[in-house]
C-alpha positions in Angstrom: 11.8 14.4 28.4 10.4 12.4 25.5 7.8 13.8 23.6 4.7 11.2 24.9 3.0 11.8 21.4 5.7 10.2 19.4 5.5 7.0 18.8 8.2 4.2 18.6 8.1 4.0 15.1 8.8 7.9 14.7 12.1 7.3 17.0 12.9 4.6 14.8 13.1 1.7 18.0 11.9 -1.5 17.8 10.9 -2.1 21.4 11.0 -5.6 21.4 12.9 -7.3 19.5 10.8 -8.9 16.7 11.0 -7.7 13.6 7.0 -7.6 11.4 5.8 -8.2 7.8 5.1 -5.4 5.0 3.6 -6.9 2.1 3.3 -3.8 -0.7 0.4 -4.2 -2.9 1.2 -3.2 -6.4 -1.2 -1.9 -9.3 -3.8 -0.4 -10.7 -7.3 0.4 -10.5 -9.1 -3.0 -11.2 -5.7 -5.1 -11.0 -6.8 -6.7 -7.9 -5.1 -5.2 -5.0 -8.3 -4.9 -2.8 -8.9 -9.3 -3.5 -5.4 -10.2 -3.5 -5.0 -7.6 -0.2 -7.6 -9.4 2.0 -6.3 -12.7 1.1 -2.6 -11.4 2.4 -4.5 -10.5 5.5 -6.5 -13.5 6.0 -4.0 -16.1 5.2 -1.6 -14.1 7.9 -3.8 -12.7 10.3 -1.9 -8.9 8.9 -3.6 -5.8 9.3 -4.8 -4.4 5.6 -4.4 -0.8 5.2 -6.4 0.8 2.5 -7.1 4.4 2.0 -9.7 3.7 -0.6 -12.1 2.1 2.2 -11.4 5.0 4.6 -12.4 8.1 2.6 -15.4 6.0 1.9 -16.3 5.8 5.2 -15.7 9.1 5.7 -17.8 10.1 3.1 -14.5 11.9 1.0 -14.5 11.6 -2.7 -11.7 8.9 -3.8 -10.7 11.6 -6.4 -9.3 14.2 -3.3 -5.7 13.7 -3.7 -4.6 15.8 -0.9 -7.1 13.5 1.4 -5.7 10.4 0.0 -2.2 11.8 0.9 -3.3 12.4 4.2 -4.9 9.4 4.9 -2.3 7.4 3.8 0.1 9.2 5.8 -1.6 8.2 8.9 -1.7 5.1 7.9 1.4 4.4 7.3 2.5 6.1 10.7 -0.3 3.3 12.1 2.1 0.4 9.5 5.4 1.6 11.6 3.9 0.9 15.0 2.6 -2.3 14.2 6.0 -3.1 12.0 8.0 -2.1 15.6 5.8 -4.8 17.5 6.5 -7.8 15.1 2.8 -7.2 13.2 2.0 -7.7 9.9 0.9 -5.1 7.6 -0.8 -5.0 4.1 -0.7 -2.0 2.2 -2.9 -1.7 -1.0 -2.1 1.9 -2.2 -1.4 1.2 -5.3 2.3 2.7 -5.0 2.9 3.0 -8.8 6.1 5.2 -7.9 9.7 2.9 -7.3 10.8 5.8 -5.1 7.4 5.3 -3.2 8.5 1.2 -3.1 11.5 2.2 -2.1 10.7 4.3 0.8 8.5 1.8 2.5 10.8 -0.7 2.1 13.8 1.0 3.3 12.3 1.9 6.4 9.9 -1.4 7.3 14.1 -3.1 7.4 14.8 -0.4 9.7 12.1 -1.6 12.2 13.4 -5.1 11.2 10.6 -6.0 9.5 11.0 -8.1 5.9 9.1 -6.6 3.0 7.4 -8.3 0.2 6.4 -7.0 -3.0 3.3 -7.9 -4.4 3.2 -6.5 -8.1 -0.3 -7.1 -9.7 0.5 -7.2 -14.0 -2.4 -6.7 -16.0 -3.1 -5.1 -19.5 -4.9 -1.6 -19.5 -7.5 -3.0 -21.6 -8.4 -6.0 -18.8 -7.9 -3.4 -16.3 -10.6 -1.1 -18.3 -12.9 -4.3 -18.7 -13.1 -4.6 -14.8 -13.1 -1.1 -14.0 -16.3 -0.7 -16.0 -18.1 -3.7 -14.6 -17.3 -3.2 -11.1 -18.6 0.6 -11.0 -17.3 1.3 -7.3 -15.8 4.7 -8.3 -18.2 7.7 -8.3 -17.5 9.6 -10.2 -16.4 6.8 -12.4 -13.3 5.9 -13.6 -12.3 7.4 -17.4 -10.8 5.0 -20.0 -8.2 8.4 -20.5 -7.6 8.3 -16.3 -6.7 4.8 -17.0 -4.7 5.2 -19.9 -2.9 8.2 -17.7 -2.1 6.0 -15.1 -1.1 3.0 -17.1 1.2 5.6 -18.4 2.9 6.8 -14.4 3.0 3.5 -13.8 6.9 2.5 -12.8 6.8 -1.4 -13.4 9.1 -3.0 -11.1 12.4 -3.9 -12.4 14.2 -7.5 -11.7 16.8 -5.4 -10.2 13.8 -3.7 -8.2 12.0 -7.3 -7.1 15.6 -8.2 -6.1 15.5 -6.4 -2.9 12.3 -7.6 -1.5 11.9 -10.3 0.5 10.6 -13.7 -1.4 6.8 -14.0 -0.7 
């Protein structure tokens, strides 16, 4: 018997047929994700995952790492469902890791789905211009955070952008 709890995703089915969308969403804090996200889900009628917006919601500081790990664990179990079902998904986690890219990817083309990669290239001092004027982190964001990040992040590669779908 089938365990009823696991969804179609998890067995790695797609039920009917038709293969979805992933669209990654690539950057940094203040690159533009959240803007160029909505507009991805607008323009395709896609369902935009953001883990930011749910801790917020449930009232978790966006500095709780093991909470954002969580979350967006559940969300992308939510992102394989609708993948299975021919949906489109937007993902704005930032995924600054190629091995994080990479495992999204490999596994959206096992539901069929095709997978863009949206990478979002802006300097760390216009990233620490917007961060300061938008003021949505509390507490808010350090010019050394940034700098630290700016550091972690893994640029995509042409070799990298090869293997994505064209937007």
């Amino acid at each position: 018997m089938q365990n009823p709890y696991v969804s179609h995703a998890d067995r790695g089915a797609v039920p009917d047929g038709r293969g979805g969308r992933l669209a990654i969403v690539c950057g940094l804090p203040g690159s533009g994700k959240t803007t160029l996200a909505r507009e991805l889900s607008d323009a395709g009628a896609a369902v935009r995952l953001c883990p930011d917006e749910w801790m917020e919601s449930l009232g978790i500081s966006l500095w709780d790492g093991a909470a954002r790990d969580a979350i967006e664990a559940i969300q992308w179990g939510i992102a394989q469902e609708l993948l299975a079902h021919g949906a489109t998904v937007v993902v704005e986690w930032g995924t600054w890791a190629r091995s994080e890219r990479d495992r999204l990817r490999r596994r959206a083309r096992e539901l069929g789905a095709r997978v863009e990669l949206w990478y979002l290239d802006v300097d760390v001092e216009e990233l620490w211009r917007r961060v300061r004027s938008r003021r949505a982190e509390d507490p808010p964001i350090q010019r050394r955070d940034l700098d630290g990040w700016f550091a972690q992040l893994e640029v995509p590669t042409p070799d990298e952008l090869a293997q994505f779908d064209p937007h």
